[in-house]
N, C-alpha and C positions, 0 to 999 in steps of 0.2 A: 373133462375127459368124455369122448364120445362113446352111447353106449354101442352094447354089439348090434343091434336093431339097425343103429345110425351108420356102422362100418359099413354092414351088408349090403343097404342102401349108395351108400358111397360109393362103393364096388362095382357096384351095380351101374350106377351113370358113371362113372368115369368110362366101364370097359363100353357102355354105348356109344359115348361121346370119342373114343377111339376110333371104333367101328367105324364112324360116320367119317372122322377123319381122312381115314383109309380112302374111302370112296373119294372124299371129296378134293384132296390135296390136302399138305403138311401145313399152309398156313391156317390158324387159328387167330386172324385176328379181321375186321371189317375193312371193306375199302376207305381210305379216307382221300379226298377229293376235295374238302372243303365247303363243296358245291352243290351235297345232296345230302339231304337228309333220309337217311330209311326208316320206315314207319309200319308200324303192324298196331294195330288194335281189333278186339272184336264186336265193336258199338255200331250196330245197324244205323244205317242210316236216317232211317226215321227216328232213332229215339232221339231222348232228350243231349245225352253222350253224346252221341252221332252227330248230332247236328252242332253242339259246340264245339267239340274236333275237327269238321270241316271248316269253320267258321274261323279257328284256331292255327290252321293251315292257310288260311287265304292270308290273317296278321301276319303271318311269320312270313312269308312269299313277301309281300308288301316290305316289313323291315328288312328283309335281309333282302338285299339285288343281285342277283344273278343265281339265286341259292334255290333249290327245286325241292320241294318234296315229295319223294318218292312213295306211294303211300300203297300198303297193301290189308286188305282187310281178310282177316284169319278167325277161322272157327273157336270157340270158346275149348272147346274139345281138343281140337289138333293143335295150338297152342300150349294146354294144359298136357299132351299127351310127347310133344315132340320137343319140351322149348329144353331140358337136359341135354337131348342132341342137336340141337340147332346151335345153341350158345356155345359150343365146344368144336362149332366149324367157322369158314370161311363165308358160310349164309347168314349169320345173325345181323340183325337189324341193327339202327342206332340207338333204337328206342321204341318200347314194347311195352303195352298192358299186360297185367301177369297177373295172375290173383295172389291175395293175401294170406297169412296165415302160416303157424311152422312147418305143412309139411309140404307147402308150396313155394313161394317165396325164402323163406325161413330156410328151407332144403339147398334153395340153389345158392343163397347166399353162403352158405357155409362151406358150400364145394366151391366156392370163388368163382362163378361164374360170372355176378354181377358186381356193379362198380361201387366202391361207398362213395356215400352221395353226400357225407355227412357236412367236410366241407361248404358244397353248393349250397346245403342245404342252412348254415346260416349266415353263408355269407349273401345267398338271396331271397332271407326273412320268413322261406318255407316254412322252418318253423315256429313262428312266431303267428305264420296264420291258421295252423291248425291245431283244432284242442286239444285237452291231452287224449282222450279218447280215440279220436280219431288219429291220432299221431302213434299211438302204442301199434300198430300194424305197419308203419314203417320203420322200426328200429328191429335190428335180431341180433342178439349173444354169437359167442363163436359156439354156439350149438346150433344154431339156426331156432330159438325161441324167441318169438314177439316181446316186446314190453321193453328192451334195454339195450343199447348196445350203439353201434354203426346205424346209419339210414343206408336202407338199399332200396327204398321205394317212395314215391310221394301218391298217396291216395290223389284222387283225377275228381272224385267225386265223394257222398257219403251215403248211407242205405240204414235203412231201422224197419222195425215193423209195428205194423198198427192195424187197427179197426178198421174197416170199410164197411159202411150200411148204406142199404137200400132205403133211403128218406119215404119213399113213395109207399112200398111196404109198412112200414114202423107205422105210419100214418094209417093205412089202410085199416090195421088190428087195434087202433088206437093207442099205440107205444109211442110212450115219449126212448127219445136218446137219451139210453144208460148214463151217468157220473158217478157210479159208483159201483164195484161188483156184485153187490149184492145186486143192485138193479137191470144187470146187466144177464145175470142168470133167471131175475123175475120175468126176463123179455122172453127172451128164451123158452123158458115155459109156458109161457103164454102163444107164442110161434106153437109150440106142439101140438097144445091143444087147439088147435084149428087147422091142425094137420103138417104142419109147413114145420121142414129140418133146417133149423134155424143156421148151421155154420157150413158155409163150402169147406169142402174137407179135400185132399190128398193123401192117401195111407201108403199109395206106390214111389212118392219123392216126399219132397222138404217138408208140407205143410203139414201133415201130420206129426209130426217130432218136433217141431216148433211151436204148436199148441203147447203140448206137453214140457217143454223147456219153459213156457213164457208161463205157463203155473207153478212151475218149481223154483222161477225167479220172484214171484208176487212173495215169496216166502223166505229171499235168500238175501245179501248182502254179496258187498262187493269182496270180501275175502274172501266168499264162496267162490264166487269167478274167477279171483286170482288164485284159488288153491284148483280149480277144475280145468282152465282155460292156463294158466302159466305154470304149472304145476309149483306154485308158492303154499305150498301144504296137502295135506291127505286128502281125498275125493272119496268120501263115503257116499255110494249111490244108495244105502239106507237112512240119511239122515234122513229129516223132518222135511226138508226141502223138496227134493227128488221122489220122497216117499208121497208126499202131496200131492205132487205134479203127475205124479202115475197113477195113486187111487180114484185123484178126481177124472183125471180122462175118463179114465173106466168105466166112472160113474158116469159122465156125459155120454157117453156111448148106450150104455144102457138107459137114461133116460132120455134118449131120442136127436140129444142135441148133434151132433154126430151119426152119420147113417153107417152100419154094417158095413152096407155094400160099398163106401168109400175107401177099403181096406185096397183095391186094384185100382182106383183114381189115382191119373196123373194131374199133376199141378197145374198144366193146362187145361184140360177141363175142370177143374174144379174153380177157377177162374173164369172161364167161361159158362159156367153159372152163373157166379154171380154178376158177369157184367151181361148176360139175359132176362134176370129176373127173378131166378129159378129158388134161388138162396138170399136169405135177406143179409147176413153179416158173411163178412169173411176176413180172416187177419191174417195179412201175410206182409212183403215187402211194400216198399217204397219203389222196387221195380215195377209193380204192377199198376203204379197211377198213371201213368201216360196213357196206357191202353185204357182203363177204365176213364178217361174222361174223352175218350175220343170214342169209344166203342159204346157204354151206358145208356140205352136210351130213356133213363130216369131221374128225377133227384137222385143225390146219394151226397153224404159227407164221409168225413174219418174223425178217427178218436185218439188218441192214446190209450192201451191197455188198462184199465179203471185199477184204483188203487196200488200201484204197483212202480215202484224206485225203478226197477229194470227192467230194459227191455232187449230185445236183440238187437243188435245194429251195429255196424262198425266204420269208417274210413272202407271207400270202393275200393275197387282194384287199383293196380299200385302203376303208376310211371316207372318202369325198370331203365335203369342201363345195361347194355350185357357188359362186361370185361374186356370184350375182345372188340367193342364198338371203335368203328376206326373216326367219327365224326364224333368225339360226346360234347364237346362245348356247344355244337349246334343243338344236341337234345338237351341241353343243359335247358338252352334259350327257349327251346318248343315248350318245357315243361313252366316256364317263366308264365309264358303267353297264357298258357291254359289256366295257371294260378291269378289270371289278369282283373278284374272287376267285369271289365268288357264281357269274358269270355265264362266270366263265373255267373253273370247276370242273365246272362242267354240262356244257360244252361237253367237255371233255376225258371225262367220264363216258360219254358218248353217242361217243367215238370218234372226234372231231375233236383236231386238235392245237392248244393251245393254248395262248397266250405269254404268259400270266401267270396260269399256276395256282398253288394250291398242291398239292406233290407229292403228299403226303399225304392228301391227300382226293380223290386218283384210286381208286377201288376195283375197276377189273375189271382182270385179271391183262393181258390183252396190251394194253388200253390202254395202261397202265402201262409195259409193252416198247416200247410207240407213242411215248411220251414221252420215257421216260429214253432212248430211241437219237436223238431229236431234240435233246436238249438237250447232248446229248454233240457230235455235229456242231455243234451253232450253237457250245459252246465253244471248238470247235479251227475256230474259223472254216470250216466243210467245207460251206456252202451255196455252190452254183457254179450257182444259175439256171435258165434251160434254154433248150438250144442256137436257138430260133427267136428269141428274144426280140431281139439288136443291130439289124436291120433289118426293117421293115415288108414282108410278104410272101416272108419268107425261110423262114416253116413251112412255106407252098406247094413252094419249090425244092429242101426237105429231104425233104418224103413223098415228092414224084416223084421225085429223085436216090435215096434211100435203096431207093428201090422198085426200081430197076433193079439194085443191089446182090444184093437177095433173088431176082432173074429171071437174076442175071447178063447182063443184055444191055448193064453197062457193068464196066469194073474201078475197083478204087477207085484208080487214077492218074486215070480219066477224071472221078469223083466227086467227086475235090479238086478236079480245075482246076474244075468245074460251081460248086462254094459258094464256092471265092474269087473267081469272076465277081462272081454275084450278092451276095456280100457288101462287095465292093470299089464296086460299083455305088450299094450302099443307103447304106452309115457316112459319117456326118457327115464331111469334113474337120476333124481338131482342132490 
């Protein structure tokens, strides 16, 4: 049964997706032509995405003859912001990257905008090549929650997060690369005392609440994620876990590891520190290695998180069908191509991770580190998500709370009771 949170919502795009109707003509369903395939994703072209989707599109042109693709490339944003009324007219695509998660994906699937893919999905081995980790982001309940249900999506790609250091640095102060946390905070201190703010930080987007999450996972198990992340049990934001994960920040902040003034950094520059020099570690996504190995003008490797079962990371954004796709057998086949070795292998070559390569035809050495550390977590099940995604609007109450953590003008007692407000406010009753 849907709660009232989930009706309101409901109500809410259905009456937009009228709206849009209105304007646009009474049909609700795609052209179908046979002969063209509609395409939206939002993977610049340079990245690693980018360039296996184009690559992707010339296979598919080649197999199929006389067949076009029509291809338009749409902002993450206007996407994320317009795809309830788009999917509800006569403009929706064949086939559309969408992001994951229940209050994205998960949402539209349960308003029936999108197609079950479940079908396709074993009658064309989809799922059999992806782990379970990364496959929990393509299934949702008739509530639109991850982890069970119908496939309304196939992840395109996969993302985690990890350690980046500046080799050249660690070298410079005489640091060896952490293996262990404790060593990993000996560095740390040692960066201070010669001045140097050991971690690029962000307190105005993701990267700072993701610190914070990925200490509170060095402490948590996988029930904890399943009771936080799929609401499979209570979310106490004072347990041992959470409570860790917030005292030590705090402490990192006071002890220098973490600078103050990081509280108004955006993730963009905190990024572009560290691929200048400026910061020796930084941990954040698997999006960010492209750039740092084209931009870095230093050594640097990566790590996985030192002692610790879980990390963030989950299955990319999702291959959608919409509902009213007038061509889906053709997206059916694009979405084939893209799960191809060919197309998985390129993409992995160029620096993206991906979930059905083969190993062996990765050729650059820290790709390579980029993979074999991802497929090592998907086997010990160690993907745990990331901390905004249980409730809509909950990234908001994580930057602002997290941000007075790094100002100190709150303690993390006051930081927990803040996200089990707003978390107890947003989660579904189950």
């Amino acid at each position: 049964m849907l709660t009232e949170r989930r009706r309101v919502v409901a109500a809410a795009v259905v009456l937009a997706g009228s709206l849009l109707m209105t304007s646009c003509g009474d049909s609700d369903s795609g052209s179908s032509d046979g002969r063209t395939l509609k395409l939206w994703h939002y993977e610049g072209p340079d990245s690693a995405m980018g360039a296996a989707w184009n690559e992707a599109i010339k296979e598919f042109e080649r197999t199929h003859p006389g067949v076009r693709v029509e291809f338009e490339e749409k902002g993450f944003e206007q996407i994320q912001k317009t795809a309830p009324m788009v999917l509800n007219s006569s403009d929706a695509p064949d086939l559309m990257e969408y992001n994951k998660g229940n209050a994205t994906a998960g949402l539209l699937s349960q308003q029936g905008l999108l197609t079950d893919l479940t079908a396709e999905a074993t009658e064309r081995g989809w799922d059999k090549k992806l782990s379970p980790g990364v496959r929990t982001t393509s299934v949702y309940d008739a509530d639109g929650v991850m982890g069970s249900g119908k496939w309304y999506g196939v992840p395109n790609y996969a993302e985690y997060t990890l350690v980046y250091y500046n080799k050249d640095l660690f070298e410079k102060y005489g640091i060896a690369e952490p293996k262990t946390f404790a060593e990993l905070t000996a560095a740390m201190d040692r960066f201070v005392e010669e001045g140097v703010t050991p971690l690029a930080n962000a307190g105005a987007e993701y990267m700072a609440q993701q610190y914070l999450y990925q200490l509170a996972l060095s402490k948590a198990d996988r029930s904890w994620v399943d009771a936080y992340e799929q609401y499979e049990g209570e979310t106490d934001f004072h347990d041992a876990a959470w409570t860790y994960g917030a005292e030590t920040f705090a402490d990192w902040v006071r002890k220098g590891y973490i600078a103050k003034t990081s509280s108004s950094t955006k993730a963009e520059d905190a990024g572009v520190s560290f691929m200048r020099g400026k910061a020796p570690i930084m941990f954040s996504g698997s999006w960010w290695f492209g750039r740092v190995e084209a931009e870095a003008a230093f050594d640097w490797g990566t790590f996985l998180w030192p002692d610790a079962h879980l990390t963030l990371g989950s299955g990319g954004n999702l291959w959608v069908v919409p509902q009213g796709a007038g061509n889906k057998e053709l997206a059916y086949d694009f979405i084939d191509i893209t799960m191809s070795k060919k197309i998985q292998n390129l993409l992995g070559n160029k620096g993206g991770v991906p979930v059905a390569a083969d190993a062996h035809a990765i050729t650059d050495p820290r790709a390579k580190t980029l993979i074999a550390d991802f497929n090592a977590l998907s086997r010990q099940d160690g993907l745990a998500f990331y901390p905004d995604w249980p409730v809509p609007g909950f990234y908001d109450v994580l930057v602002s709370e997290t941000q007075k953590l790094i100002t100190g003008s709150a303690q993390p007692d006051a930081y927990l009771d803040a996200l089990q407000e707003a978390y107890d406010k947003g989660a579904p009753k189950r």
